[in-house]
Each structure stands twice: as structure tokens, then as C-alpha cells.
C-alpha positions in Angstrom: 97.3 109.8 105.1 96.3 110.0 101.5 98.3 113.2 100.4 101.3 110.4 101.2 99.5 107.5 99.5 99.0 110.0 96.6 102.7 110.8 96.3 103.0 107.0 96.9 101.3 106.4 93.4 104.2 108.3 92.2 106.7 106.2 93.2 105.1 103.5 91.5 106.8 103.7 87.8 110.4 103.1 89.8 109.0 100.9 92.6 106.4 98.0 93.3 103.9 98.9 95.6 104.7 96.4 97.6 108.1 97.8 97.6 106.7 101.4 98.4 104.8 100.4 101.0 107.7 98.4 102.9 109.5 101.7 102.4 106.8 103.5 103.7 106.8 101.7 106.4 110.7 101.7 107.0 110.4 105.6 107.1 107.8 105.2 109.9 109.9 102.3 112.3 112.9 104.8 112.0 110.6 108.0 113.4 108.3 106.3 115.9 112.0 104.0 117.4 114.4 107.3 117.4 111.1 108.9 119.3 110.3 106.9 121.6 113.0 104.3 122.3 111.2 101.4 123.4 112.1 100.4 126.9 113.2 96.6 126.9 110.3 95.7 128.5 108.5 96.4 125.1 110.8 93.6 123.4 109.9 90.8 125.7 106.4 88.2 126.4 103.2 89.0 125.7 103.8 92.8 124.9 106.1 91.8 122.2 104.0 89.5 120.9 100.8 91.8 120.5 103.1 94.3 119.0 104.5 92.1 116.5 101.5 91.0 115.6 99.7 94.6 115.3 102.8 96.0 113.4 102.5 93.0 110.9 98.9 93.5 110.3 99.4 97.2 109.6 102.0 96.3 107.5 100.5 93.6 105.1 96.9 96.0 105.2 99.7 98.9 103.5 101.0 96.2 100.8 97.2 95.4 100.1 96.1 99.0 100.1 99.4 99.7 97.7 98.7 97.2 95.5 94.9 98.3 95.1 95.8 102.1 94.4 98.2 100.5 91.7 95.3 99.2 89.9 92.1 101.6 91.2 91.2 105.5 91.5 92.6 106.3 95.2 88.7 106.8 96.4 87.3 103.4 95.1 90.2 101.7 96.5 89.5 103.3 100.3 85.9 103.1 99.9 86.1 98.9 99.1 88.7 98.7 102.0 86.4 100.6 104.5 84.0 97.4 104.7 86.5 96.3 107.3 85.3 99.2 109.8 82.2 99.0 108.3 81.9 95.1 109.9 83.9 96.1 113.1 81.7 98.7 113.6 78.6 96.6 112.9 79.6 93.5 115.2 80.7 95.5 118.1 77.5 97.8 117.8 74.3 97.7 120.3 72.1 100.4 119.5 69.4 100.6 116.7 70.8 104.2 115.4 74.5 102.7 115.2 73.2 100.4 113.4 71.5 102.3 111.1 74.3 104.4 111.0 76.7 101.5 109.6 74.3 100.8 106.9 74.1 104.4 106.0 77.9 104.3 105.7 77.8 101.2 103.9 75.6 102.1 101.2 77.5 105.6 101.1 80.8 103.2 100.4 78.8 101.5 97.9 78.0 104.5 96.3 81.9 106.0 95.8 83.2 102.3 95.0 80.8 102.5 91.6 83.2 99.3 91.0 82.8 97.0 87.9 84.3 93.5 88.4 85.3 93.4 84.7 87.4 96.5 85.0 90.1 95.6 87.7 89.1 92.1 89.4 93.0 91.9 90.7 92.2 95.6 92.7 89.2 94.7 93.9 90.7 91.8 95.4 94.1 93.5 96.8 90.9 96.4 98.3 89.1 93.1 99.8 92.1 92.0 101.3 93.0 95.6 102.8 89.7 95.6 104.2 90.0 92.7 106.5 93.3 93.3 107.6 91.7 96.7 108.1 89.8 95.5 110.7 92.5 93.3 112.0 94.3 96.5 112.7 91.5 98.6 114.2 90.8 95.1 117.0 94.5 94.7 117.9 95.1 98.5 117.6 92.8 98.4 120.4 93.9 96.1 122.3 97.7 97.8 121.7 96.3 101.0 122.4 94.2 100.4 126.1 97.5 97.8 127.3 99.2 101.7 128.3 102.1 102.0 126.3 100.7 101.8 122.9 103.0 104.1 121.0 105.7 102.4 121.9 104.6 98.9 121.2 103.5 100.4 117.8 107.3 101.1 117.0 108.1 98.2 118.4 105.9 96.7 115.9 106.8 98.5 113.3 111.1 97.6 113.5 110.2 94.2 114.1 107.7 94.6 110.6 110.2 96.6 108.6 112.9 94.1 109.5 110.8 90.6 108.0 109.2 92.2 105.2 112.2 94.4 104.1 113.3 91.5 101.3 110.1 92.7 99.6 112.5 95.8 98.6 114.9 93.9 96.8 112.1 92.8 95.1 110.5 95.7 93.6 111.0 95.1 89.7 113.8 95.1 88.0 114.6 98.9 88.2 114.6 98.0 92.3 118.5 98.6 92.8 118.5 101.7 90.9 115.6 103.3 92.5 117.0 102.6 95.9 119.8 104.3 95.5 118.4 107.3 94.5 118.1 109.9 97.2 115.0 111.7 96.0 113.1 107.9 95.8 114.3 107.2 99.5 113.2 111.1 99.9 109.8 110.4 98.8 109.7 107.1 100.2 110.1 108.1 103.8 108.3 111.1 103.5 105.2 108.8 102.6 106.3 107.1 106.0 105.8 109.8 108.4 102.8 111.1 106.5 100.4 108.1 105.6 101.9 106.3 108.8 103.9 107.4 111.8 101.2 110.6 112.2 97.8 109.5 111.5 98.7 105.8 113.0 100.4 107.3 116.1 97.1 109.6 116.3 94.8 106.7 115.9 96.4 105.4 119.5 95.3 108.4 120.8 92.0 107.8 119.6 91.7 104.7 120.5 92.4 105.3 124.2 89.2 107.3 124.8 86.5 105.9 122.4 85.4 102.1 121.4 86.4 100.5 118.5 82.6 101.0 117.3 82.9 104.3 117.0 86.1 104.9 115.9 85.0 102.3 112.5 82.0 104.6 111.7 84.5 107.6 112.2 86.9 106.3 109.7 83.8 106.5 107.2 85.3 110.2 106.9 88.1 108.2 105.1 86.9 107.6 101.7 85.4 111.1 101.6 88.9 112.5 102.0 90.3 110.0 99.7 88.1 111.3 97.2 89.2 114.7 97.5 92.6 114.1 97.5 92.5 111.8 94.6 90.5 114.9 92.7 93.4 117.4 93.7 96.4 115.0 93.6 95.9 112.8 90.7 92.7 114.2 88.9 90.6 111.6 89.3 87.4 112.8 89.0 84.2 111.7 91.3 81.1 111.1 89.7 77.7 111.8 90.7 77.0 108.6 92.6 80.4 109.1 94.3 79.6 112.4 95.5 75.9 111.4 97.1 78.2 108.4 98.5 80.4 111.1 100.3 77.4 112.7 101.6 76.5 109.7 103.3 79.4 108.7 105.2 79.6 111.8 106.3 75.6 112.0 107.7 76.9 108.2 109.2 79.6 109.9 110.9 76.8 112.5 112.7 74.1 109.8 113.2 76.6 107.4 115.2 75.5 108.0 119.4 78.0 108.8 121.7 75.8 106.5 124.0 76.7 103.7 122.5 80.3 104.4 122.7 80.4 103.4 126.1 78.6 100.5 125.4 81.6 99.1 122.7 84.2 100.7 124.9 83.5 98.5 127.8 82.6 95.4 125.6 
């Protein structure tokens, strides 16, 4: 997911990240419908609806994500977005030690954000935003994912996404036109679409099918972590101290969380 968003950040001198992200997500309605050709079931009542509204929310969480790592390091930006599975995971919660296992992951967030308001207010708030529609996502990726035919509702979701949002592209600066006719920007562009979505979005149904959506929240704490590391590697930004005791954390979140309490969140 975050090699893509970190080629992504590439894109961003020809390209608005909102623009990259509709692209992005584009590249992943044309893989997940030429997969798995949604039955025309998929296209009609209350399926549709769920899928529309799942593929919207994951698409307007990308725009707010994009438009953070325009103006933030890649690992602040994930750690302020993952306070929307941080509050998923803390609502739908039971247990004492999943509880304590939130916090843990919250104060390991706080640690790798090391944000100052003065710095980028405007990425702060686009990383606020991607949070809650964060946790939209992981709630009707749920309910998407336990309905049975989850993948394809998610492309479903996706065409339907790509297909309101996609004036956003003509929108994407002045340089827009050119950009988009350019086949290594469409290259990129699509290649950050099956990387950052149609794989890790198509494995999060899978996910989602067997555990509860506590669980998989504190499990996305692994997020930032990785973020960091790619943002090190990819784009040399460079983790300090705090940020590397914040890792640290969500990771010991990740082992604390009970697999007793999954069954718990999974039935509620």
C-alpha cells in the first residue's frame, strides 16, 4: 500500500492529489471489474447501495489521505489517520487488555505523528478527515465483506466511484491535460491502483470475513510502522527518536490485542 502511495507523491508535480488518487482509483475499478465481472445482481437494491456507498467512502478517504501526504512526511500522515481504527477498535471493544491495547496503540500514533499545528494545519486537517472516513470504510467494509460477495460488491463500488469522481481529473492543475496524456503518468497512475488499492483492499475482505472489526483496527496499527519505513527508504524521510519508540508501540498493541475478544466484536 505505501510503496504505491510513495510513487503516488511522485506524481504529484504533474498531478493533484486529488487527481492521483481518482486515478488510483480508476486503475483499481478496471482490475477488480475485468476480474471478477460483477453478476447483475451486484448492480441492483440494497447490494448496490452498500457497495456504492463503501466504494465512495474508500474513495473520498484516498483523496484525504492524498492530499495529507502532499503536505506531511508519509508516516505522520498514516499515523494521524489511524485514530479512525484506533476509535473503531476502541467502541467495538469488550475486554480490559483490548482496551489497553488501543491506548497503547494510540499513544504509539501519538508518538510517530510528533505533529506541530503551526507547521501544516491544512495536512493535519486532510489526515483528520482520512481518519474518519477510515473508519467509515473499516464498518461498511464489514458489513460488505460478511454480506458473501464482498469482492465483487467492492468493484462494483469502485466503477460506480471512479465514474462520479472522475471530473476530479480534469481538474488536476493546469498541467492536467498534459499529464494525462502521457503514458508513463497513466503507467504510474494505475500501477499505484493495483498496488495501494485493488491488492491490499481486496485482501482486507479476506480479512474481514474471519475476524471482527476490533481486531482488524488494532491490526492496522502495523500501518504507520510500515509507513515509516517506507517513507525512510522511498522518500528519505527520516524518523526520529519519538517516532521510533512510537513504532515500537503499535507493534506491542498489535501482540497485546486477545483473540478472545475477537469473538466478542465479531458477533457484535
Amino acid at each position: 500500500m505505501y510503496v504505491g502511495a510513495a510513487l503516488a507523491v511522485g506524481l504529484f508535480d504533474r498531478l493533484s492529489p486529488s487527481a492521483v488518487a481518482v486515478l488510483r482509483l480508476v486503475g483499481a475499478a478496471a482490475l477488480l471489474f475485468a476480474w471478477r465481472r460483477p453478476a447483475g445482481s451486484a448492480w441492483r437494491g440494497a447490494r448496490f447501495g452498500r457497495a456504492v456507498a463503501f466504494g465512495l467512502a474508500t474513495a473520498l478517504m484516498n483523496i484525504a489521505f492524498y492530499e495529507a501526504i502532499a503536505r506531511l512526511p508519509l508516516g505522520t500522515a498514516v499515523a494521524i489517520e489511524f485514530c479512525g481504527p484506533v476509535a473503531v477498535a476502541a467502541v467495538a471493544s469488550r475486554r480490559a487488555r483490548d482496551v489497553g491495547a488501543v491506548l497503547l496503540a494510540a499513544v504509539g500514533v501519538l508518538l510517530i505523528a510528533d505533529v506541530r499545528w503551526s507547521g501544516s494545519p491544512s495536512g493535519v486537517m486532510w489526515a483528520l478527515a482520512a481518519a474518519a472516513l477510515w473508519a467509515v470504510y473499516i464498518l461498511l467494509g464489514k458489513r460488505v465483506a460478511t454480506a458473501g460477495n464482498g469482492l465483487d460488491d467492492m468493484a462494483v463500488g469502485f466503477v460506480v466511484a471512479a465514474v462520479v469522481l472522475s471530473p476530479l481529473l480534469l481538474l488536476g492543475g493546469p498541467t492536467a491535460p498534459a499529464a494525462l496524456a502521457d503514458p508513463l503518468v497513466l503507467g504510474l497512475g494505475l500501477g499505484v491502483g493495483v498496488l495501494s488499492s485493488a491488492v491490499p483492499y481486496a485482501l482486507d475482505q479476506v480479512v474481514l470475513r474471519r475476524v471482527g472489526q476490533a481486531r482488524f483496527a488494532v491490526l492496522l496499527a502495523l500501518l504507520p510502522a510500515t509507513a515509516t519505513v517506507v517513507g525512510l527508504v522511498g522518500l528519505a524521510q527520516v524518523p526520529g527518536v519519538a517516532e521510533a519508540v512510537g513504532i515500537a508501540a503499535v507493534i506491542l498493541a498489535v501482540a497485546l490485542r486477545s483473540r478472545e475478544g475477537d469473538e466478542l466484536s465479531a458477533v457484535g
